[in-house]
RODO-2510 file (C-alpha; in nm, 4 decimals, decimal comma):
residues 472
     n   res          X          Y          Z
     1     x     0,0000     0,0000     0,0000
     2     x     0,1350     0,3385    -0,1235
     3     x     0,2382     0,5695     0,1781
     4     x     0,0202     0,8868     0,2408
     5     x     0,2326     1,1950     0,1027
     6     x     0,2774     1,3798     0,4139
     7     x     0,2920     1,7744     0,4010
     8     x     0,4744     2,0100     0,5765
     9     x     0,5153     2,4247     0,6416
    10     x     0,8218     2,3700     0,7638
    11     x     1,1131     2,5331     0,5960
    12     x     1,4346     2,2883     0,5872
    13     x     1,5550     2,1236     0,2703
    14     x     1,5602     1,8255     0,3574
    15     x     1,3274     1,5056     0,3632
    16     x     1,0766     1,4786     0,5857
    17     x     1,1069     1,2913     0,8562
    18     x     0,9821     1,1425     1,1902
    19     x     1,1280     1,4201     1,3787
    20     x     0,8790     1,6802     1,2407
    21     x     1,0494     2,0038     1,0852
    22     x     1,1890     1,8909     0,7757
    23     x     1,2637     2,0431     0,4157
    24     x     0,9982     2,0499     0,1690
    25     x     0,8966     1,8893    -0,2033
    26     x     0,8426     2,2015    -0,4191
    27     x     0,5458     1,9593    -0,5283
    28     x     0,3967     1,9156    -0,1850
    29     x     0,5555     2,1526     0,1299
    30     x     0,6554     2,4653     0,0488
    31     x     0,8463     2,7580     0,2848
    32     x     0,7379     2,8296     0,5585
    33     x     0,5818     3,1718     0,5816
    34     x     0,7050     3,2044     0,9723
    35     x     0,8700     3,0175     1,2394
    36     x     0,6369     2,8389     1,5143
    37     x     0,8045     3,1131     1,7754
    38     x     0,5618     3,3944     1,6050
    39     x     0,2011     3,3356     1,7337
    40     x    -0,0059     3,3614     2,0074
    41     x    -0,0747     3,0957     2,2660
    42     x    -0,4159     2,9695     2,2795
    43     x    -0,4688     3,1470     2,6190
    44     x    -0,3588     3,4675     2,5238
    45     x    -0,6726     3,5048     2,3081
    46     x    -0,9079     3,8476     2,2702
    47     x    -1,0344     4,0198     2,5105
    48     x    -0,7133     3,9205     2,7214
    49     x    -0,3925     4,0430     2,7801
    50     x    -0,2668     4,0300     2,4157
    51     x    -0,0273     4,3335     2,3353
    52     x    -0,0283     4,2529     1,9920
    53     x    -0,4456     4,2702     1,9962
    54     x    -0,6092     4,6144     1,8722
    55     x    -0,8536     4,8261     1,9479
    56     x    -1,0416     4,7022     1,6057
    57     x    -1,0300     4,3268     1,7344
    58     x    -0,7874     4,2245     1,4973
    59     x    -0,4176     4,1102     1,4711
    60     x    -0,1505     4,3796     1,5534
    61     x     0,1526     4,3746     1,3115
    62     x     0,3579     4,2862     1,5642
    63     x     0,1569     3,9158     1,6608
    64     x     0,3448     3,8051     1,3109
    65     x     0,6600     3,9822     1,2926
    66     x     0,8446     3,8257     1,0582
    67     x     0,5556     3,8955     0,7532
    68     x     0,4782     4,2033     0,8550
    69     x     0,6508     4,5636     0,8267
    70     x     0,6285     4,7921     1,0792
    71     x     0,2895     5,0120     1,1668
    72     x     0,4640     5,3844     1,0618
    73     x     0,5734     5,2241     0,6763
    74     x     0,1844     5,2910     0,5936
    75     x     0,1772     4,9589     0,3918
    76     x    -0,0650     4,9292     0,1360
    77     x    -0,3390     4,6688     0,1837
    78     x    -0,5079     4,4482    -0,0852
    79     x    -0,7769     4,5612    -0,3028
    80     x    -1,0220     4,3487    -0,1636
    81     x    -1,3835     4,3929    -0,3029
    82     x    -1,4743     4,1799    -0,0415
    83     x    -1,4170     4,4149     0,2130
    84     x    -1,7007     4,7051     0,1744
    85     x    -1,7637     4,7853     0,5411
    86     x    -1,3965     4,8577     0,6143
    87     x    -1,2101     5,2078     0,5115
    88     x    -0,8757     5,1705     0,4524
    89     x    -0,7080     5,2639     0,7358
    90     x    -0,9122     4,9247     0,8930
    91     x    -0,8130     4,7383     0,5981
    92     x    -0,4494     4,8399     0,6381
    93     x    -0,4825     4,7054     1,0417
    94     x    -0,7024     4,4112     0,9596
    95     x    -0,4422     4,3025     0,6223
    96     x    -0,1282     4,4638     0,6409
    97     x     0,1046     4,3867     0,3392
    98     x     0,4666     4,3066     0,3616
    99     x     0,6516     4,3804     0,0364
   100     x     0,8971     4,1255    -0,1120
   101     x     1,1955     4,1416     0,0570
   102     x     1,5495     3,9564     0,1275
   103     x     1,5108     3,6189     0,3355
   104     x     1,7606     3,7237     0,5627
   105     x     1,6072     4,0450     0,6015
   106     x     1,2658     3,8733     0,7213
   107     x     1,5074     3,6326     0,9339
   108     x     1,6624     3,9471     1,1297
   109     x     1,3300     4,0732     1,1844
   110     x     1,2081     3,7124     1,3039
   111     x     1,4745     3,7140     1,5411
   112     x     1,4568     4,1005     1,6792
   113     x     1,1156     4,0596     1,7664
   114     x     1,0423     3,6631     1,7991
   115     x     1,0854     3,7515     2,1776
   116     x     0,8115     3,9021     2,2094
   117     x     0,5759     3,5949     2,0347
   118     x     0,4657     3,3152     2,2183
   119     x     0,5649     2,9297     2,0828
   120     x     0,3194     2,7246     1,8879
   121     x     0,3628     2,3644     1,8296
   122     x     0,3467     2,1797     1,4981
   123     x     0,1009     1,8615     1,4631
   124     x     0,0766     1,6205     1,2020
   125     x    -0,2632     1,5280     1,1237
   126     x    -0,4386     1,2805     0,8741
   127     x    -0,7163     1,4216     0,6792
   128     x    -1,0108     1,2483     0,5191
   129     x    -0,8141     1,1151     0,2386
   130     x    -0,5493     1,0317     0,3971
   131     x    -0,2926     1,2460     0,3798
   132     x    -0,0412     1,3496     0,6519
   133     x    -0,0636     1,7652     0,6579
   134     x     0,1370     1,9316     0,9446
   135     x    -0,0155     2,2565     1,0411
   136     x     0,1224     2,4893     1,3833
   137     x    -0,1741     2,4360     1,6304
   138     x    -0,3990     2,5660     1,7895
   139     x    -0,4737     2,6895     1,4082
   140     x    -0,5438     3,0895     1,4409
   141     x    -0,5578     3,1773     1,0900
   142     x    -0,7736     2,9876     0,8216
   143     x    -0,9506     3,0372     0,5154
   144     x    -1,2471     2,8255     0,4589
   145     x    -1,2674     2,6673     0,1206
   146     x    -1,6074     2,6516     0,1713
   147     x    -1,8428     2,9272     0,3640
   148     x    -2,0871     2,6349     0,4929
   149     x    -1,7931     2,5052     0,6844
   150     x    -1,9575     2,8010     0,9215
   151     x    -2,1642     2,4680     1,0170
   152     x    -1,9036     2,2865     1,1836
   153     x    -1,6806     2,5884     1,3271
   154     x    -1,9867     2,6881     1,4747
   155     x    -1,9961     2,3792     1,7041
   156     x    -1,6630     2,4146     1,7743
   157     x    -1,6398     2,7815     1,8688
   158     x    -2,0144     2,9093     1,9673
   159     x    -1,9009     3,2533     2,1134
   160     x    -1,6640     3,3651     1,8471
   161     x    -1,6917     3,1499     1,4962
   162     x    -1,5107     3,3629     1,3060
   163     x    -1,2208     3,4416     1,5459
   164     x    -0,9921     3,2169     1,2958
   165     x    -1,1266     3,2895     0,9898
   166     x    -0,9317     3,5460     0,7510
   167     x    -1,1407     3,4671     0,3856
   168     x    -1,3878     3,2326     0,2982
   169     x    -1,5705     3,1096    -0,0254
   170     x    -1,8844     3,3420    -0,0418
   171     x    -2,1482     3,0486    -0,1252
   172     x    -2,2807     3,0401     0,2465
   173     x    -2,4882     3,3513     0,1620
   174     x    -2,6058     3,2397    -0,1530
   175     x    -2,6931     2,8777    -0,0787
   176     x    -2,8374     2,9743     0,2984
   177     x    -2,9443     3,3355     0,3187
   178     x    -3,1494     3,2607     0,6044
   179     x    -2,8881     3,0851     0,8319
   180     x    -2,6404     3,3919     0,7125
   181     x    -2,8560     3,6536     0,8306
   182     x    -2,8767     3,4496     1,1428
   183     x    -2,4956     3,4538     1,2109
   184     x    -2,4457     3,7772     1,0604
   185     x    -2,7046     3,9159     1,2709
   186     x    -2,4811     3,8455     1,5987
   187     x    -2,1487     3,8402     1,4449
   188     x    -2,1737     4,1059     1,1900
   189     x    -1,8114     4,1473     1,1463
   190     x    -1,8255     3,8719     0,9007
   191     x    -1,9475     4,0929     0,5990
   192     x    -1,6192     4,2571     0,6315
   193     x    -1,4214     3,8804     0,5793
   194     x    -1,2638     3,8921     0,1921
   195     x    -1,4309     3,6166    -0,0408
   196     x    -1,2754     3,3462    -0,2626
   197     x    -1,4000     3,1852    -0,6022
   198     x    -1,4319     2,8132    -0,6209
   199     x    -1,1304     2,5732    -0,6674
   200     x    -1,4092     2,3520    -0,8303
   201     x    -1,4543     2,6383    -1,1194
   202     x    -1,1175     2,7851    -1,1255
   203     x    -1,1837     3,1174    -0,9902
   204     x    -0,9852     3,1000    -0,6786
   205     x    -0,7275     3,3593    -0,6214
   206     x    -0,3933     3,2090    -0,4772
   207     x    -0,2125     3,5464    -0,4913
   208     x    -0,5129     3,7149    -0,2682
   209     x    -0,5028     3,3560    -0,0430
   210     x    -0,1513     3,4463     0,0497
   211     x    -0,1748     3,7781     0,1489
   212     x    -0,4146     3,7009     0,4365
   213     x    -0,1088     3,4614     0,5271
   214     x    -0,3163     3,1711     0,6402
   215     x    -0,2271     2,8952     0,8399
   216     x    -0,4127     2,6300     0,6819
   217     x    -0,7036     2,6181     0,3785
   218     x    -1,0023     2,3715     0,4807
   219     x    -1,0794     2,2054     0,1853
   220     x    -1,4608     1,9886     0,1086
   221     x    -1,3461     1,6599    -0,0298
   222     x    -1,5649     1,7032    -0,3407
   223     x    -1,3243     1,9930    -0,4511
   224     x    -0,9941     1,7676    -0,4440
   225     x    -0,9756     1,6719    -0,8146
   226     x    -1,0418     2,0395    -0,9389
   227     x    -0,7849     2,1512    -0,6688
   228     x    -0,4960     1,9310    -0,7981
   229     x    -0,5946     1,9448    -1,1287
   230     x    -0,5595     2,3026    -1,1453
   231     x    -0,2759     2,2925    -0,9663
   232     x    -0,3520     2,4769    -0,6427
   233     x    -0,2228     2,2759    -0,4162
   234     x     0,0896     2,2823    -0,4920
   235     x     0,0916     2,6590    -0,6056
   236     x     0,0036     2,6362    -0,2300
   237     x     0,2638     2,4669    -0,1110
   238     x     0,5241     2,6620    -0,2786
   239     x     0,3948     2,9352    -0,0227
   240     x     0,3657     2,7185     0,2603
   241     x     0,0145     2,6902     0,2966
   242     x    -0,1430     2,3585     0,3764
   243     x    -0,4247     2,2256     0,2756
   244     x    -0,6620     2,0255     0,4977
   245     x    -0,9944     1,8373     0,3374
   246     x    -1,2985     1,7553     0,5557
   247     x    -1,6108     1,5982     0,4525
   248     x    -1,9813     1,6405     0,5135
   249     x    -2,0923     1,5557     0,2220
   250     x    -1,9640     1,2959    -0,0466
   251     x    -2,0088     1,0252     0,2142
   252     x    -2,1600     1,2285     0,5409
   253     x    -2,2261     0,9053     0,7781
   254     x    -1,8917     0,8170     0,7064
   255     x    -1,6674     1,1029     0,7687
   256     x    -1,8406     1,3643     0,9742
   257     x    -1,7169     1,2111     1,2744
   258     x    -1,3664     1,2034     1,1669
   259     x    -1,3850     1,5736     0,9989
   260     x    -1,5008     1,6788     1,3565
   261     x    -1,2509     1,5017     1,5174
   262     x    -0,9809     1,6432     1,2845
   263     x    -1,1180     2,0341     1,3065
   264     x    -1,1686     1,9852     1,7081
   265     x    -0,7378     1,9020     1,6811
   266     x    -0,6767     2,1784     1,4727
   267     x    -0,8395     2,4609     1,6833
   268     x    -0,7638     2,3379     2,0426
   269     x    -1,0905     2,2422     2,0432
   270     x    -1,1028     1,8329     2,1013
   271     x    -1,2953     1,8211     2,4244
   272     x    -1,6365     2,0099     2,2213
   273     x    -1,5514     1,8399     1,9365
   274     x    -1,5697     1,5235     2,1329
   275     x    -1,9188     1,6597     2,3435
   276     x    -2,0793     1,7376     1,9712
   277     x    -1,9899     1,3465     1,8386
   278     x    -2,1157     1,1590     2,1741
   279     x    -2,4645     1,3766     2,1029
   280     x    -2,4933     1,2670     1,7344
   281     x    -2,4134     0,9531     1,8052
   282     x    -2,6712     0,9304     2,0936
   283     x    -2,9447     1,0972     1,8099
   284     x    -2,8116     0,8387     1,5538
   285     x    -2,9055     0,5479     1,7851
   286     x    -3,2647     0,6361     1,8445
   287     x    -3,3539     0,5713     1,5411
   288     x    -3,1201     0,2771     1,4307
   289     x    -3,1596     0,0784     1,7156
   290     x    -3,5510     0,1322     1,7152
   291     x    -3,5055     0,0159     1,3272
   292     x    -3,2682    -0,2952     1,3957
   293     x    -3,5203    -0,4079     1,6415
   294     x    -3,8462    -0,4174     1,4676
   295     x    -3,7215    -0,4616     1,1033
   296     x    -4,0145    -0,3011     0,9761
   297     x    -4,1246    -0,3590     0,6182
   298     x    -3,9657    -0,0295     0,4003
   299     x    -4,1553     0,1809     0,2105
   300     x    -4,0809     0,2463    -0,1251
   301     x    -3,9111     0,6242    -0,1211
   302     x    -3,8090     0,8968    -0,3785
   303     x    -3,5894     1,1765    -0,2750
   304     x    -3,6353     1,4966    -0,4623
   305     x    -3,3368     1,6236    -0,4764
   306     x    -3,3374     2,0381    -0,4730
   307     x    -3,6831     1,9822    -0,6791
   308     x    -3,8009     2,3395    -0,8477
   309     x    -3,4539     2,4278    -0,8844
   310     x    -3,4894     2,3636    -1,2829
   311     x    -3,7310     2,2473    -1,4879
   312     x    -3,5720     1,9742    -1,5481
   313     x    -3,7000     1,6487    -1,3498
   314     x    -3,5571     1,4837    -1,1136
   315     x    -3,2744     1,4702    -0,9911
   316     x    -3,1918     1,2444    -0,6772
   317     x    -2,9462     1,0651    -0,4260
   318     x    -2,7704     0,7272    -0,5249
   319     x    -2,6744     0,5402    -0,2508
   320     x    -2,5339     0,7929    -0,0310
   321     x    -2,6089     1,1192     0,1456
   322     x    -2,9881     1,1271     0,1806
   323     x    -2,9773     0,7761    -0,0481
   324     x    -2,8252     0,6743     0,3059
   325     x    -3,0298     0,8585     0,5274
   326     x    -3,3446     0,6788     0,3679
   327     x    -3,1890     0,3430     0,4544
   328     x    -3,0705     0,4661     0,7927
   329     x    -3,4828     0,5910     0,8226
   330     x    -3,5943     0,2111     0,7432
   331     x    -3,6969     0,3273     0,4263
   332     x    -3,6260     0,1789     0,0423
   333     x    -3,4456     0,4025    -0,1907
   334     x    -3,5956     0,3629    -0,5353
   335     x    -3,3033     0,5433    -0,7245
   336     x    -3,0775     0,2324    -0,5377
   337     x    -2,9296     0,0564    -0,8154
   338     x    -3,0217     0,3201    -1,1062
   339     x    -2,7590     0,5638    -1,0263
   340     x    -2,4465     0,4439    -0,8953
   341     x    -2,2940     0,6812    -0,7046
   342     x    -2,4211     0,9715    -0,4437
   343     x    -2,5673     1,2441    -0,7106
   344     x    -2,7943     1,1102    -1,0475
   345     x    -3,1229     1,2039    -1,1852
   346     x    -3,4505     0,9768    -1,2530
   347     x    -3,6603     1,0327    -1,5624
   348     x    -4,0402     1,0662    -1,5194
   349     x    -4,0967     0,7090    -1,6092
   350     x    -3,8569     0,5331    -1,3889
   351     x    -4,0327     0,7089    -1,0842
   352     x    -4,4071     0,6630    -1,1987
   353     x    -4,2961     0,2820    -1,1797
   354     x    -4,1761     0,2713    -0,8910
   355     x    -4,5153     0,4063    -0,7329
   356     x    -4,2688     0,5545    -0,4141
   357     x    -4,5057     0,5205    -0,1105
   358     x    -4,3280     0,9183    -0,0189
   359     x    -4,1763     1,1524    -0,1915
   360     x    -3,8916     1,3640     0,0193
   361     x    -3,8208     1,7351    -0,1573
   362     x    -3,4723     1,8991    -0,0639
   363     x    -3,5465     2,2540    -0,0447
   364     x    -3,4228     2,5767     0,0424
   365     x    -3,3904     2,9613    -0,0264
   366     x    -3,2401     2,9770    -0,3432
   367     x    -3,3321     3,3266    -0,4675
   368     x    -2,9814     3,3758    -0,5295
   369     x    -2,9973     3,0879    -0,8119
   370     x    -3,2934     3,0947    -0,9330
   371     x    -3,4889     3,4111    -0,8289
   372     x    -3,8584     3,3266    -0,7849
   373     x    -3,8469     2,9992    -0,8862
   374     x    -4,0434     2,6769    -0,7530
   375     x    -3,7758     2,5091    -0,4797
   376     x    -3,9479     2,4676    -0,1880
   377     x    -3,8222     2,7272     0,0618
   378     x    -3,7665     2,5556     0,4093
   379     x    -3,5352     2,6267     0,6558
   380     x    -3,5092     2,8959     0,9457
   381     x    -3,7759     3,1050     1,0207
   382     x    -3,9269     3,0243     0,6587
   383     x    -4,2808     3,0702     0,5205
   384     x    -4,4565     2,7705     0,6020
   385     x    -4,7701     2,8615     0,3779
   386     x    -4,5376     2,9724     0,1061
   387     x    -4,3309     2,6362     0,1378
   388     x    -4,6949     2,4270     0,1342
   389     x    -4,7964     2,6091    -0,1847
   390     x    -4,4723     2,5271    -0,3457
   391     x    -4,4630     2,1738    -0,2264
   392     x    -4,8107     2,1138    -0,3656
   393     x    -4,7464     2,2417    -0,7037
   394     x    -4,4428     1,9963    -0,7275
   395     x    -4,7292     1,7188    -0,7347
   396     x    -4,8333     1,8250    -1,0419
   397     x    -4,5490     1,7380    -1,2470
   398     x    -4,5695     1,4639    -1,4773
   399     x    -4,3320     1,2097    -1,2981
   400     x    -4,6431     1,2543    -1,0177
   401     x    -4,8929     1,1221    -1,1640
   402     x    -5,0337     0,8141    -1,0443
   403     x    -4,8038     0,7580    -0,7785
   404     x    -4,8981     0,6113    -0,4170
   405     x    -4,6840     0,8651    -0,2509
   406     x    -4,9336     1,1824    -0,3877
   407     x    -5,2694     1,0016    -0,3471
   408     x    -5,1620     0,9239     0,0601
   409     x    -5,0868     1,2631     0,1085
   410     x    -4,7108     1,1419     0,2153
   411     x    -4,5029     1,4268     0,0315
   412     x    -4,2763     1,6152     0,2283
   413     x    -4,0012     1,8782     0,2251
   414     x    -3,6788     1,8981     0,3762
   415     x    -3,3978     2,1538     0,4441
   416     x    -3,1387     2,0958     0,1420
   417     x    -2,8252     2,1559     0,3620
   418     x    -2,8536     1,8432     0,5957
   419     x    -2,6868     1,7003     0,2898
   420     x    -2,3706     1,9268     0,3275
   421     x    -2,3505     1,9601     0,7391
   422     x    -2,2565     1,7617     1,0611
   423     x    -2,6637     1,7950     1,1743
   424     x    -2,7543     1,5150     0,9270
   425     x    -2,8727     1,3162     1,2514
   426     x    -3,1796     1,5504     1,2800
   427     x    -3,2638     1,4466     0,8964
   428     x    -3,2173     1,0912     0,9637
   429     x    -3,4773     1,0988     1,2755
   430     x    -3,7448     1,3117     1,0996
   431     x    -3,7065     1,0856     0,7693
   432     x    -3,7556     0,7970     1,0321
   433     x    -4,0750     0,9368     1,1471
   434     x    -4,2490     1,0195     0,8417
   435     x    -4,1732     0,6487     0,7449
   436     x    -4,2533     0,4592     1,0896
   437     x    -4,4722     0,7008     1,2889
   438     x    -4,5750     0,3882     1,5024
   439     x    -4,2438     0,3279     1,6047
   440     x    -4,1164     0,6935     1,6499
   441     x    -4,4064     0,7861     1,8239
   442     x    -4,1793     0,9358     2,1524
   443     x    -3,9743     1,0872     1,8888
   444     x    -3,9135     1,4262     1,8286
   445     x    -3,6357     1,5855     1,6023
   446     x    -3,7426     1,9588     1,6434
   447     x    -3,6814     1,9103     1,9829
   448     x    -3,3190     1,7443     1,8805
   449     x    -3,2630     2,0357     1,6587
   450     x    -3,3542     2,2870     1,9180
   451     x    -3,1457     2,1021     2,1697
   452     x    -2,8427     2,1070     1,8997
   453     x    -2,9042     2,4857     1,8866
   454     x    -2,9139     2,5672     2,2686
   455     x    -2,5780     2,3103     2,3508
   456     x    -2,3493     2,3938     2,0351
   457     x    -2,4599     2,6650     1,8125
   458     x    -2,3857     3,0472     1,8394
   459     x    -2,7244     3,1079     1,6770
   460     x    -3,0568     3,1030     1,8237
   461     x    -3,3583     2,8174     1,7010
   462     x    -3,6262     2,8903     1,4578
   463     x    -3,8337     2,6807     1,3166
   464     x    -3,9274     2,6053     0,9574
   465     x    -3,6745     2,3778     0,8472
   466     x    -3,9256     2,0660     0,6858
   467     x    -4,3016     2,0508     0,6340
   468     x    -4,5330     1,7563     0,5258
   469     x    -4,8266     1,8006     0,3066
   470     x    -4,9293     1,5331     0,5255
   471     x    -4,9316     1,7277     0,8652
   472     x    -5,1650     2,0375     0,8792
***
């Protein structure tokens, strides 16, 4: 079996090796953009005794000394768009530039003010596929490859999410305005955070990634092939910026745990990352060992997925993601053995056969897509007369006709993003109810997402996030 690759920030040229700090593969390390001696300790944090914290809440140039050029050189700070809340005397204390300069000049200035910087310690973690990344922890600079990753930070660090975060991928506001509003709402010094393109489509900006001189770049798994076929990890590397993939979504049951797990390492943060896993877990088993127990007979189900996002109809889960969560439910997945991997579509005709005895619609607010169109808009706080209307019309389609699933009333709607976020429990349990209400009766998952909202999230409850045409 091949060995992982294993990658480094650490400078030296010369192998890596069992001892840690070693040189780096132009391919796969990269320099190191500062020595471990040049960052803060996890207790000196805001709000604390931090000289090299400002009065704007942000980094001092001082807390990385070696980047950075003094205060009174007025450097000039990157042309952001991203950044339309901030003048530029912020932007210059929030992103301060340091031009290109000798590497023994950036040495000497290492070692004239390292002093005054507190040590951080390298780990070497394994991410989700397996390779061995070694990042200086407690992480305290990140850019988040993906905004929704908001999901899992927010579990990890309720009273200050964005504390770490220096850019992010700006899809979180697009894909779930509702849950944005929410965060920005209490933490509204996240409009100010720069925003990235895709790795998936090419559009993200390396040059801009390094001047906000993260620590590490938390990757979705999905976006590995477009990320090394483009090249960016190792235009990454060359700058000493790691990569680290997680995973909520290719295979969600699988790796959420572990992504947790890894994420709770990086940021200090094991002992709540460990508290967030033992509740899922608990959740999980509710339903399968009620399921393992009775075996029930399965109904015959048809996820929608994101239906009313196009015209176009339908297209569903394989056998994982929500494919899973059916089975997980004690439910049958009638795309099972059509499409073969997580994501497909079903034509009309394969779905009237199948007569599904429910239909499950992924929704959300997609104005951002698809301005006014017919998604069903669940989630926080949404419309739930709006989001019946919406759902109803879906059962007029053509690949509705006929089937079991309309006739019975048993249609529902879901919140889209349980596909893409560590609270797929709550989806498993209220898929589980719609399909075995006699054995779920003591069941409840509002009540397990409320309880996931008062123990681990920074944001408050509100309902709205599935309706049944069903339940009145």
């Amino acid at each position: 079996m091949e060995k992982p690759r294993q990658y480094s920030n650490c400078r030296h040229a010369a192998p890596i090796t069992s001892a840690g700090c070693g040189g780096f593969d132009p391919a796969h390390a990269g320099p190191s953009r500062r020595p471990p001696a040049a960052r803060r300790s996890p207790s000196n944090r805001p709000g604390r005794a931090d000289p090299a914290w400002t009065a704007q809440g942000d980094y001092d140039i001082l807390a990385r000394p070696q980047l950075r050029i003094m205060r009174n050189m007025q450097p000039t700070p990157p042309a952001f768009s991203a950044l339309p809340d901030c003048d530029a005397t912020h932007q210059r204390a929030r992103h301060p530039l340091m031009p290109i300069t000798p590497l023994k000049a950036v040495a000497a200035t290492a070692i004239a003010l390292g002093s005054m910087a507190v040590q951080a310690d390298p780990v070497t973690v394994t991410d989700i596929t397996g390779r061995e990344v070694t990042v200086d922890a407690p992480v305290e600079r990140m850019i988040l490859g993906e905004g929704r990753q908001i999901y899992l930070l927010g579990a990890l660090e309720p009273e200050a999410p964005f504390e770490h975060v220096v850019g992010w991928r700006k899809d979180f506001s697009q894909a779930d305005p509702d849950n944005y509003a929410a965060y920005a709402a209490k933490f509204p010094e996240m409009k100010a955070l720069p925003t990235f393109g895709g790795f998936k489509d090419g559009t993200f900006d390396v040059e801009q990634a390094a001047t906000l001189q993260p620590d590490v770049v938390l990757m979705n798994l999905e976006a590995r092939a477009a990320t090394e076929d483009a090249g960016y990890d190792d235009k990454l590397a060359e700058l000493g910026i790691p990569i680290v993939y997680v995973d909520f979504r290719e295979k969600p049951l699988e790796h959420t745990i572990p992504s947790m797990r890894l994420m709770g390492r990086l940021l200090g943060e094991e002992d709540r990352a460990q508290a967030f896993i033992d509740f899922s877990q608990a959740q999980m088993a509710r339903v399968t060992e009620t399921i393992a127990a009775a075996d029930p007979d399965r109904p015959k189900i048809f996820i929608d997925r994101a239906g009313g996002y196009s015209e176009d109809c339908c297209m569903s889960f394989g056998p994982g993601n929500f494919g899973e969560y059916v089975e997980i439910a004690g439910g049958a997945n009638i795309a099972d053995g059509i499409i073969p991997n997580t994501f497909g579509s079903l034509n009309p005709e394969q779905i009237i056969a199948a007569n599904p005895d429910h239909v499950v619609v992924t929704g959300g607010n997609w104005d951002a897509y698809v301005p006014g169109g017919d998604w069903v808009g669940v989630g926080p706080g949404a419309d739930m007369n709006a989001a019946r209307e919406k759902l109803q019309g879906l059962t007029e389609r053509t690949a509705m006709t006929g089937i079991s699933a309309v006739e019975t009333g048993n249609v529902h709607a879901i919140w889209h993003q349980f596909y893409n976020s560590p609270y797929y429990f709550v989806a498993v349990q209220r898929l589980a109810k719609w399909f075995h209400p006699e054995l779920f009766d003591d069941l409840d998952p509002e009540a397990t997402l409320r309880t996931l909202h008062e123990r681990f999230l920074p944001v408050d409850y509100a309902p709205g996030y599935w309706i049944s045409l069903r339940e009145r």
